[in-house]
C-alpha positions as CSV (number, residue, x, y, z in Angstrom):
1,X,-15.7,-6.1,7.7
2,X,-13.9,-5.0,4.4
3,X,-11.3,-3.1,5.0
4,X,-9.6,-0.5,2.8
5,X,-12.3,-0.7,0.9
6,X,-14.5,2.3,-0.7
7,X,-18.5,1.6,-1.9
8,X,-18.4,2.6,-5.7
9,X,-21.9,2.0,-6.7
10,X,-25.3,0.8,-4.8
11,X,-28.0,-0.3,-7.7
12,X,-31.3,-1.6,-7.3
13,X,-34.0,-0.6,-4.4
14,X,-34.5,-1.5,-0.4
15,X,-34.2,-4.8,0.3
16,X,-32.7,-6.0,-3.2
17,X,-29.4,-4.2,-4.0
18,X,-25.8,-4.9,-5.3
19,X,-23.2,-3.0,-4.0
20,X,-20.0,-2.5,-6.3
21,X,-17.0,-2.4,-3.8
22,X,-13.0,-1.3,-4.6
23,X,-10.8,-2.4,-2.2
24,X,-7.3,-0.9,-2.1
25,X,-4.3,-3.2,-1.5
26,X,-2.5,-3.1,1.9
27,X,1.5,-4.1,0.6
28,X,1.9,-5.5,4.4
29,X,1.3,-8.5,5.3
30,X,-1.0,-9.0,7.8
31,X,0.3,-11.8,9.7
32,X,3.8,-10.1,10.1
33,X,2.5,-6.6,11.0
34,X,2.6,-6.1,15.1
35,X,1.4,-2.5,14.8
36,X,4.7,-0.9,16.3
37,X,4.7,1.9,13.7
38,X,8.1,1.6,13.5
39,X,7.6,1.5,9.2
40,X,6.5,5.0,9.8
41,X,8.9,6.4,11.6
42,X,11.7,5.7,8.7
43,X,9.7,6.0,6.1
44,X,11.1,8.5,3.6
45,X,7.9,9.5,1.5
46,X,6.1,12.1,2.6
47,X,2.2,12.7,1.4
48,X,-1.0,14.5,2.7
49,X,-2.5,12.7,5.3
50,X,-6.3,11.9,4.5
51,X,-7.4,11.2,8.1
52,X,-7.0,15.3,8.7
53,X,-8.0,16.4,5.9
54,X,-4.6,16.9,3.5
55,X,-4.1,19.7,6.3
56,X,-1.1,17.9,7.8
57,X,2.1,15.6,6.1
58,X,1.7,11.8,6.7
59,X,4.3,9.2,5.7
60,X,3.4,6.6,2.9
61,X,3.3,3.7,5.3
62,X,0.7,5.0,8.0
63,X,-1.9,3.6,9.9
64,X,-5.6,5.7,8.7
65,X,-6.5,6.4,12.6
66,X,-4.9,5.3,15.8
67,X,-8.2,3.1,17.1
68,X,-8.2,1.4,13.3
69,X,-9.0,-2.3,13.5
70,X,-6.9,-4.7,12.8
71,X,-3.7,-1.9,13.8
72,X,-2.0,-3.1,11.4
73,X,0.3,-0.5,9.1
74,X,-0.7,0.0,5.1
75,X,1.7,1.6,2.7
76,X,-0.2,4.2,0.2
77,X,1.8,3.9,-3.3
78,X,0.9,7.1,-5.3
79,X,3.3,6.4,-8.2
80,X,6.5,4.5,-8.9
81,X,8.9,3.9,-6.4
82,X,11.0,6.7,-6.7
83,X,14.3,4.5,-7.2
84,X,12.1,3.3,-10.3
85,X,11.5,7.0,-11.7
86,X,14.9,8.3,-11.0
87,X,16.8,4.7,-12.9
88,X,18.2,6.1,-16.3
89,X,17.6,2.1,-17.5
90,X,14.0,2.1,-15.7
91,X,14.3,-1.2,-13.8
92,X,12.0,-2.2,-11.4
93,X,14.4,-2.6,-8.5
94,X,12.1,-3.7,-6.0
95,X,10.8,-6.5,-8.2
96,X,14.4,-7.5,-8.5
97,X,15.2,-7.4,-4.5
98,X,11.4,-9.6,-3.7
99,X,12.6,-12.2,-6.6
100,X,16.3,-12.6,-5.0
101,X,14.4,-12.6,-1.5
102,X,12.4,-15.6,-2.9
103,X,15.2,-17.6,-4.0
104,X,14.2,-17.2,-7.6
105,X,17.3,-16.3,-8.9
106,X,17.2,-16.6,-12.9
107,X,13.5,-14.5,-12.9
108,X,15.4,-11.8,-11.0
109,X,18.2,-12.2,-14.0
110,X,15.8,-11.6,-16.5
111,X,13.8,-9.1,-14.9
112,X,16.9,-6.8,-14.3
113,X,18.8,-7.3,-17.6
């Protein structure tokens, strides 16, 4: 199963074929993701949700359908963070936070400064 991903191309003829595939990134990780939907609930961003159509708002961390397999939540990232756009110096603050979280301290330095 390949999931999140879209068929791009299909080449060749019936029975020999290559299939070009682009798989979007999730930004959860799987094997911390229960399903609770709780990420969607506070999410701030809202965007068009592709399951109906655009015809209704969805949040950027959604889950495509309800019966989706594995349940697991996804976050769509449509642009910059908007932290990022709205920084006057343009740091990547996020970067920054996932550095510190990770204990490396002087990358985080650089990466801010």
């Amino acid at each position: 199963m390949h999931l999140l991903t879209e068929v791009q191309e299909i080449t060749g003829e019936p029975g020999n074929f290559t299939v070009t595939l682009e798989k979007q990134p999730r930004y959860v990780d799987l094997s911390k993701c229960t399903g609770c939907g709780d990420c969607a609930k506070v999410c701030p961003v809202v965007i068009k949700d592709e399951f109906n159509m655009g015809l209704a708002d969805g949040r950027a961390a959604y889950r495509l359908y309800p019966q989706a397999i594995p349940s697991a939540f996804a976050i769509k990232k449509v642009s910059r963070a908007p932290c990022t756009r709205t920084c006057p110096a343009e740091i990547n603050v996020q970067g920054y936070v996932q550095l510190i979280k990770m204990g490396k301290y002087e990358e985080a330095l650089k990466l801010i400064m």
